[in-house]
C-alpha positions in Angstrom: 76.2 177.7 19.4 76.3 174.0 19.3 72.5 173.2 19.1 72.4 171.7 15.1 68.7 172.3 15.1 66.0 172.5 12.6 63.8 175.4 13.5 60.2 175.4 13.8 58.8 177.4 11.6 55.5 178.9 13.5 56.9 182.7 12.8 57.1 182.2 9.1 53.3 181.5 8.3 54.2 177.9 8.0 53.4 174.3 10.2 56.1 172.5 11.7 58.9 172.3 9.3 56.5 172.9 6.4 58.0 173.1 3.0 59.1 176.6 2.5 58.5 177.8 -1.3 62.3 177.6 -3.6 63.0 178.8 -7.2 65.1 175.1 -8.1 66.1 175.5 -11.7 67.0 172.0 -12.3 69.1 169.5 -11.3 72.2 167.6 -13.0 74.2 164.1 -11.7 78.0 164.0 -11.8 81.2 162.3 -10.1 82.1 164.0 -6.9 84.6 163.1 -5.0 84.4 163.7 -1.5 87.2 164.8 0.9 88.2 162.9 4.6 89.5 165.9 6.9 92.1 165.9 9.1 89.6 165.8 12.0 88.7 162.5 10.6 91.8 160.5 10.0 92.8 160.9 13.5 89.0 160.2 15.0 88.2 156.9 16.6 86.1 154.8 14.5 82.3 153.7 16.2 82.8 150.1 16.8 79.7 147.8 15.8 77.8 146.2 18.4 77.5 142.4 18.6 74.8 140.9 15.9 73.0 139.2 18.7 71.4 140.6 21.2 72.4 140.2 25.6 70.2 138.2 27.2 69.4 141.2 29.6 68.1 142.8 26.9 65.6 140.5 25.8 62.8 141.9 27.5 62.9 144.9 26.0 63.0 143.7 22.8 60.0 141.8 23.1 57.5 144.1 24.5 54.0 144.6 22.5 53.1 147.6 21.7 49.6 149.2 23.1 48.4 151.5 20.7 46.0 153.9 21.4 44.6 156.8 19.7 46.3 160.3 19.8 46.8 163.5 18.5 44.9 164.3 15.2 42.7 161.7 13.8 44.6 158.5 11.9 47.6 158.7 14.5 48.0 156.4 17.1 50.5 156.2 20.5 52.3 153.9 22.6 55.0 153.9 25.5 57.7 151.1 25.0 60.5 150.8 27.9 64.4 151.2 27.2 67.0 150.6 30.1 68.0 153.6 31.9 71.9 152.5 31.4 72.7 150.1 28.7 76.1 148.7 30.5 73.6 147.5 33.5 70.1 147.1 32.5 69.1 146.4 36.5 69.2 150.0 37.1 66.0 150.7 36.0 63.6 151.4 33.1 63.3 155.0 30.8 59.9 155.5 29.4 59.9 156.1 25.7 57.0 157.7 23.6 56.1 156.6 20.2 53.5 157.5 18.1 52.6 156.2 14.1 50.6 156.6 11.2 49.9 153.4 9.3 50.7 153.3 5.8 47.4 154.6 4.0 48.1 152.5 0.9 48.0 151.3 -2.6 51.1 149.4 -2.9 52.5 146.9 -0.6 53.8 148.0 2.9 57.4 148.7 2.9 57.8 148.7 7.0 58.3 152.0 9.4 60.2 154.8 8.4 61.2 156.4 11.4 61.7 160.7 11.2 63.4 162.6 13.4 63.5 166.6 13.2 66.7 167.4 15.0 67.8 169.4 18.0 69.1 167.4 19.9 65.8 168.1 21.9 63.6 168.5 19.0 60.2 166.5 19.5 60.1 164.0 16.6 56.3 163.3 17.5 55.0 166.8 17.3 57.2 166.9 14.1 55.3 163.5 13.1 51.9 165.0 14.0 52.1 168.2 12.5 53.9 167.8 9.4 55.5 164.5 8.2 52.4 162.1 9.1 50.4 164.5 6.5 52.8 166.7 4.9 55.4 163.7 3.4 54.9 163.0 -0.3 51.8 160.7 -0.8 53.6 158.2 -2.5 55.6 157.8 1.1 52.9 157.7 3.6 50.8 155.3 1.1 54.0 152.7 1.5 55.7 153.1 4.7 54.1 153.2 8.6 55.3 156.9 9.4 56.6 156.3 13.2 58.3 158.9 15.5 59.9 158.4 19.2 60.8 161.0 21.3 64.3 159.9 22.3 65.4 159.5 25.9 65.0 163.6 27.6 63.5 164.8 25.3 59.5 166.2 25.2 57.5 162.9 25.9 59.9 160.8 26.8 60.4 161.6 30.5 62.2 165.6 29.3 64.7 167.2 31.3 63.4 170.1 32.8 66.0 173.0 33.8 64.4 176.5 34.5 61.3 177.7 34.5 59.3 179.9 32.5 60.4 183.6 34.5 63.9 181.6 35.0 64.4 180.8 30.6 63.4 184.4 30.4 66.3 185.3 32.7 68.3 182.8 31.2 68.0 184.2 27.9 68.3 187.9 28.2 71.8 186.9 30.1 74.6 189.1 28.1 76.7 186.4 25.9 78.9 188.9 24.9 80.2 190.2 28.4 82.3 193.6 28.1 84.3 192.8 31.8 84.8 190.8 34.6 81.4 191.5 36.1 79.5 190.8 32.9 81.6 187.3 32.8 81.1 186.8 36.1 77.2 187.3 35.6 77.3 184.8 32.1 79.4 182.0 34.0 76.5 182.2 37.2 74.1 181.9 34.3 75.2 178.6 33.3 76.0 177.3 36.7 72.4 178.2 37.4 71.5 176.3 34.3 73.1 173.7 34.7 72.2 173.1 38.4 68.4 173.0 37.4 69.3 170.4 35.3 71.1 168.4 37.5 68.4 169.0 40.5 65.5 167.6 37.9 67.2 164.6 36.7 70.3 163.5 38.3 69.8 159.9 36.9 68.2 160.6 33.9 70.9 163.2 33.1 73.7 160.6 32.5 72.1 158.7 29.7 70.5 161.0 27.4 73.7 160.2 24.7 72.8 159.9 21.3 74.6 156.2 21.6 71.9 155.4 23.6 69.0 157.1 21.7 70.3 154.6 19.0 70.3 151.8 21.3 66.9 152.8 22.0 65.7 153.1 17.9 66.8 149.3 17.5 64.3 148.1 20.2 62.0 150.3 19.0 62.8 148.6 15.2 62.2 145.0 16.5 59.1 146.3 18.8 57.5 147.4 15.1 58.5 144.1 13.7 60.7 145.6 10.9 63.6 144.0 10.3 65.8 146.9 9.3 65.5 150.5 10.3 64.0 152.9 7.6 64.9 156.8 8.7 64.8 160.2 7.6 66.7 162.5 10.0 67.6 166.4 9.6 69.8 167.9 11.7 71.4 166.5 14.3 69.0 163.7 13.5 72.0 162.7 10.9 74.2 162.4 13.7 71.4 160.1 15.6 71.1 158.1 12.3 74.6 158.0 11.4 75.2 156.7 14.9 72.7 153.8 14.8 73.8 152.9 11.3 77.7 152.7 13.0 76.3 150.4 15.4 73.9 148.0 13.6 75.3 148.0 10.4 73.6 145.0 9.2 70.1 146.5 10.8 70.0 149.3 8.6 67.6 149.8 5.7 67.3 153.1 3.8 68.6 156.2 5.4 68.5 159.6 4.3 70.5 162.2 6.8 69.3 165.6 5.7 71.8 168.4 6.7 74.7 166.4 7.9 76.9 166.6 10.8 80.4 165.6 10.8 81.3 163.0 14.0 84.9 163.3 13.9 85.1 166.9 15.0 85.3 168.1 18.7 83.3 170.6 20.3 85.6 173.6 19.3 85.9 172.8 16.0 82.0 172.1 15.8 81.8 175.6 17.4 83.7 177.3 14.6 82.8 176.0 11.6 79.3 176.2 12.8 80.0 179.8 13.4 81.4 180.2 10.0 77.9 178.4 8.6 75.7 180.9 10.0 78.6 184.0 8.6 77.8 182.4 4.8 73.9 182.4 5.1 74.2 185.8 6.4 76.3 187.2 3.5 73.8 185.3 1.3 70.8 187.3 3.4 72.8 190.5 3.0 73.4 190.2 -0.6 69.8 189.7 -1.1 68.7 192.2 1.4 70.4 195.2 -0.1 69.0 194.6 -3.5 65.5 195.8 -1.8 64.2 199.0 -0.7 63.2 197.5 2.6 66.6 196.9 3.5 67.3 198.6 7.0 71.5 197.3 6.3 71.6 199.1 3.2 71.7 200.1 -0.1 73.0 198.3 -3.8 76.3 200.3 -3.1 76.6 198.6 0.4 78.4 195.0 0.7 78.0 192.3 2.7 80.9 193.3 5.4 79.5 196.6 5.7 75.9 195.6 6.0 77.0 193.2 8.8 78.9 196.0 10.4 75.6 197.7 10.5 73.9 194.3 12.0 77.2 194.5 14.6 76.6 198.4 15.6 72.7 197.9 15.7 73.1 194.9 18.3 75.9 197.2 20.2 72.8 199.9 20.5 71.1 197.0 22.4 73.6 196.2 24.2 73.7 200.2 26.0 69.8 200.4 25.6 67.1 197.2 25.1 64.8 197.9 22.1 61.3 198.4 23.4 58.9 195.4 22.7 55.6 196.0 23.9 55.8 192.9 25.4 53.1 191.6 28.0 55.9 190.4 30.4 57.6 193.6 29.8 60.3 192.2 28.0 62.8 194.3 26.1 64.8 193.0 23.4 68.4 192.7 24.6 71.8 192.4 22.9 71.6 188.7 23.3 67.3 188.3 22.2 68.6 190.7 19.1 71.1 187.9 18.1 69.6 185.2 18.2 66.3 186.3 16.5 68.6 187.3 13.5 69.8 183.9 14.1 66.5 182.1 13.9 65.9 183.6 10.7 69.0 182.4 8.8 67.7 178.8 9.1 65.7 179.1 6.3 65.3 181.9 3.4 61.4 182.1 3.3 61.7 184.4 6.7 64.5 186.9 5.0 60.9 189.1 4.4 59.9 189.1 8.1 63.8 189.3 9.2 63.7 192.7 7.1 60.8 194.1 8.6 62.0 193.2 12.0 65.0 194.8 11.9 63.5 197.9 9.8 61.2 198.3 13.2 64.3 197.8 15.6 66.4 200.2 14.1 64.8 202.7 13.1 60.8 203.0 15.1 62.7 201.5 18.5 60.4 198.6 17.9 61.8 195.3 19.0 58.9 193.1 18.8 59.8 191.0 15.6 62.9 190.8 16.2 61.6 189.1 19.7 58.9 187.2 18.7 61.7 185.1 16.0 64.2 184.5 19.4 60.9 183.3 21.0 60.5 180.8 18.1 64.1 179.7 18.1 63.6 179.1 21.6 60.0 177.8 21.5 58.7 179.9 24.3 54.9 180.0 23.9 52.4 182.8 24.6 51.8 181.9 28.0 55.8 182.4 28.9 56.3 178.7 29.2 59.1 176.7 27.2 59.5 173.3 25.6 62.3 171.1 26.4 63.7 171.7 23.3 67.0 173.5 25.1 67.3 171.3 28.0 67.6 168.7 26.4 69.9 170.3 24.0 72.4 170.9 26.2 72.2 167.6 28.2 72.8 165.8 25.3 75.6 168.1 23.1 77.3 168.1 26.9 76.8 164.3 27.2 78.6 163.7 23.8 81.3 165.5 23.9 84.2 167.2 25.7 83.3 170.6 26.8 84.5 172.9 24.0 85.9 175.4 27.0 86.5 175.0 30.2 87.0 178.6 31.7 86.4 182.1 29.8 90.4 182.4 30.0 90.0 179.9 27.2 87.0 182.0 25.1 89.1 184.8 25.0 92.1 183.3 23.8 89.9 182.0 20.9 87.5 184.9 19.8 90.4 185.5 17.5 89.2 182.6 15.5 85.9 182.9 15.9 85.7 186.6 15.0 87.9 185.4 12.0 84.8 182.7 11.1 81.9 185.4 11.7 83.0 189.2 12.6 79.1 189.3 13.3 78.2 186.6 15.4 81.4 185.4 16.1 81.8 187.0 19.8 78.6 185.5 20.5 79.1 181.9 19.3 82.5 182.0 21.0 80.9 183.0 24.7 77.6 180.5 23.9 80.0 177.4 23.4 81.2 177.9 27.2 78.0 176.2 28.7 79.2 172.9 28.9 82.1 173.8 31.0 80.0 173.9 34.0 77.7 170.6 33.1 76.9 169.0 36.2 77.7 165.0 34.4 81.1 164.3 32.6 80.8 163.6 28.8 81.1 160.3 27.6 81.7 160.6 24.1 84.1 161.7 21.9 84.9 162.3 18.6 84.7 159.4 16.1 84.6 158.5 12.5 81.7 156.1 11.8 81.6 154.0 8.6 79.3 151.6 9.0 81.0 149.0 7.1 78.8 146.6 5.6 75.4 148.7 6.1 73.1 149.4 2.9 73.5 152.4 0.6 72.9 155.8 3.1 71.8 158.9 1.7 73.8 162.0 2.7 72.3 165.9 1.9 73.9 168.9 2.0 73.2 172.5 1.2 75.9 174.5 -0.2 74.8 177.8 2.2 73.0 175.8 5.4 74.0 177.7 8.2 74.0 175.4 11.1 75.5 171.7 9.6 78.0 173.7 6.5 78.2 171.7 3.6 81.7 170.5 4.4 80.2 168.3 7.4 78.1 166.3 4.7 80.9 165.8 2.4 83.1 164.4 5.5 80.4 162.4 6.5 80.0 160.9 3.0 83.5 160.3 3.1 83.6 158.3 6.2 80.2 156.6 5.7 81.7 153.5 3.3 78.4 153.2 1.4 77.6 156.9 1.3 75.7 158.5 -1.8 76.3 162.2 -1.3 73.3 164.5 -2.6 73.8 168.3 -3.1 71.7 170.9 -2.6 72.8 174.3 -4.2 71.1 176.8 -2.5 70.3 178.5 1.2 68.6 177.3 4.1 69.3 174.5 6.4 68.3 171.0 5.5 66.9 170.4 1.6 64.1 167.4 1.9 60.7 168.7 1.5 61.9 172.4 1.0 60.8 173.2 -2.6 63.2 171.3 -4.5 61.4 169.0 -7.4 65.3 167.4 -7.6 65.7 166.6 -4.2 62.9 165.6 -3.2 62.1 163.3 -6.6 66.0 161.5 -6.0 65.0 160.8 -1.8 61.7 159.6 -2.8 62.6 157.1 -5.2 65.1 155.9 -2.9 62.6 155.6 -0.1 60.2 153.9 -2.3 62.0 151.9 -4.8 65.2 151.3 -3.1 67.5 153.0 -5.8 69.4 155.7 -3.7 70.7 158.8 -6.4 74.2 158.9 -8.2 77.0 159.4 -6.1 77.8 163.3 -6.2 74.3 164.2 -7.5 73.6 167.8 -7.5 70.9 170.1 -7.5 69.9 173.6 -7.8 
């Protein structure tokens, strides 16, 4: 499925990315050594840009911020400018939003530290404004100016706009596990159509929305604040936007912690299926959990975890032949393809297992889809009023932009659901059939696969959880193992991403990095 995302959390009870509540029963340090895959030896390596900076680029560099207030009280706003295409800065200016809250205090100011939630097409300012500007350990916020810029595409910062609301509905009751030729034909006109909207919104726009360039854009935004190296905390793909900018200005970068790594080295295929096989662990961990309880609709104590998926798998073939009722204003039923992905939505993070139970109690057995609706509506952010945020739009113009297309015809799914199936006999089909999008981009890609090391950059913090379904543990362990100052910090548990999730370890060995400079052991882990 490609998107590397950190979920919002609105369906759980909880804010934006709020901590959700873990049993951690402790922590220990040790000597791990971390593994360079095969993927990565072969890989490219991201070159460093020159120290100094082009002359055309001055300008940019040396814009002054004007700040106004925004937002809830104590956070402020500005627009900075980037160039629209970094190889020839004549072309024209991208508008970039950023918004701050200063540090509140004791203790002398440390700089910015820069957070970004993940997507790609995640807005890091309404994740600023609505949980890391108030919800980030006191002993953070009191030391460091919490900033946030949307990059380039994305929510503020001129978005990419694709469909609209009646059209994302469309869009995402399309059938992404087509039984024949006319069910292919209908997926493939779906991403054309897609893809098209894209390319009629922002033809420009929609061949610089890279993550190189987001990083390119960070660094003006660094020397705009006056900082003189880049502090960040990225989840998600915002490890990939972090890891990136540390590749490229490796003497520009300060403390970095990349929550929920991603591995650069791999294509798009291989991205696919181990991504696939993520989401198959943190559903045998739901399942094992699940059937323990008497609300389990998979289930019993004597059922395991491939035969309460087979359930999951006949359930979603149900509403594939006949849509689940929903009640839904719109009079939306909840399709195959809805069913999926709001099973989906709920593996990022254990605290909605409860409401994933329910949902799927009501589906399958009172023909009441609703749930199971509302969490794809969440995944997708699609508000009350039928309207979407960027979020996928500019998900899909930026994995496209990065790399090769992971297909390029459904000749080329089918020969690999094999492999898929073999990663996730659940949602393999479906992850399989979702990486084809990119095949019908409307822009070229103009990345590739490549190691980055950062050689010379200050100690980087790398997380990963053991059972994250969306960046597996292994990507943070080959990240760690290309990143040449990499201190890799384990999380033992489920969920995607570990900062500011419940766990006093984590969270107590990031902090004092943050704040005192001392990153953790290398190979720390915790539980």
């Amino acid at each position: 499925m490609h998107t590397w995302r950190t979920p919002r959390r609105t369906r759980t009870g909880a804010t934006l990315l709020a901590a959700a509540a873990l049993l951690v029963s402790g922590c220990s340090s040790g000597s791990t050594t971390t593994t360079t895959s095969s993927a990565a030896k072969g890989a490219a390596v991201l070159a460093a840009l020159p120290r100094s900076t082009p002359g055309a680029l001055a300008p940019y560099y040396e814009q002054e911020p004007a700040w106004r207030d925004c937002g809830a009280p104590g956070f402020q706003c500005a627009t900075l400018k980037a160039p629209l295409d970094y190889a020839d800065p004549s072309a024209g200016d991208i508008r970039l939003a950023v918004s701050r809250k200063k540090a509140t205090g004791p203790g002398e100011r440390l700089g910015s530290l820069l957070v970004n939630p993940g997507g790609p097409g995640g807005s890091a300012i309404g994740y600023l404004q609505a949980y890391a500007g108030i919800g980030y350990p006191e002993e953070v916020r009191a030391r460091y100016d919490m900033v946030a810029v949307d990059p380039r595409g994305v929510a503020r910062s001129e978005p990419v706009e694709c469909l609209d609301g009646p059209g994302m509905d469309a869009h995402t009751r399309t059938d992404f596990t087509p039984d024949g030729e006319r069910e292919t034909d209908a997926l493939v006109g779906a991403y054309r159509k897609f893809a098209e909207g894209c390319a009629t919104d922002a033809p420009k726009l929609l061949r610089h929305v890279s993550t190189v360039e987001a990083a390119r854009d960070m660094d003006i935004v660094r020397e705009v604040l006056g900082d003189e190296k880049l502090n960040f905390v990225g989840a998600s793909y915002g490890t990939f936007l972090g890891a990136t900018y540390a590749g490229l200005f490796p003497d520009r970068t300060g403390r970095l912690v990349l929550d929920g790594a991603l591995d650069p080295s791999l294509s798009a295929r291989q991205l696919n299926i181990e991504q696939t096989a993520g989401f198959d662990t943190a559903f045998t961990a739901f399942a094992k959990d699940c059937v323990r309880r008497s609300d389990c609709p998979l289930g019993d104590r004597n059922t395991g975890p491939e035969e309460a998926g087979a359930h999951l798998k006949e359930f979603f073939g149900k509403a594939d032949a006949q849509p689940v009722p929903t009640g839904d204003a719109d009079g939306r039923e909840l399709t195959e393809s809805l069913a999926t992905i709001g099973v989906i939505a709920a593996m990022y993070d254990e605290g909605a297992w409860p409401l994933l139970r329910k949902a799927l109690t009501a589906a399958t057995k009172e023909n009441d889809g609703a749930g199971l609706l509302a969490l794809a509506d969440s995944y997708y952010e699609r508000d009350a009023d039928g309207e979407y945020s960027n979020l996928m739009f500019a998900n899909a113009a930026v994995n496209c932009l990065d790399l090769p297309a992971a297909f390029d015809s459904p000749e080329q799914v089918r020969e690999a659901l094999p492999d898929f199936e073999k990663a996730s006999p659940v949602f393999g089909e479906g992850f399989a059939w979702a990486a084809l999008n990119c095949a019908y981009w409307p822009v070229g890609a103009t990345g590739e696969p490549q190691r980055i090391e950062a050689e010379g950059a200050a100690p980087i913090v790398v997380v990963g959880t053991t059972r994250d379904p969306a960046t597996p543990y292994r990507w943070a362990e080959a990240l760690a193992g290309q990143l040449t100052s990499a201190r890799l910090l384990t999380y033992e548990g489920d969920g995607h991403t570990a900062y500011g999730r419940g766990s006093d370890c984590i969270d107590s060995a990031i902090n004092t990095y943050l704040v005192e400079g001392a990153p953790p052991a290398d190979g720390k882990r915790c539980s």
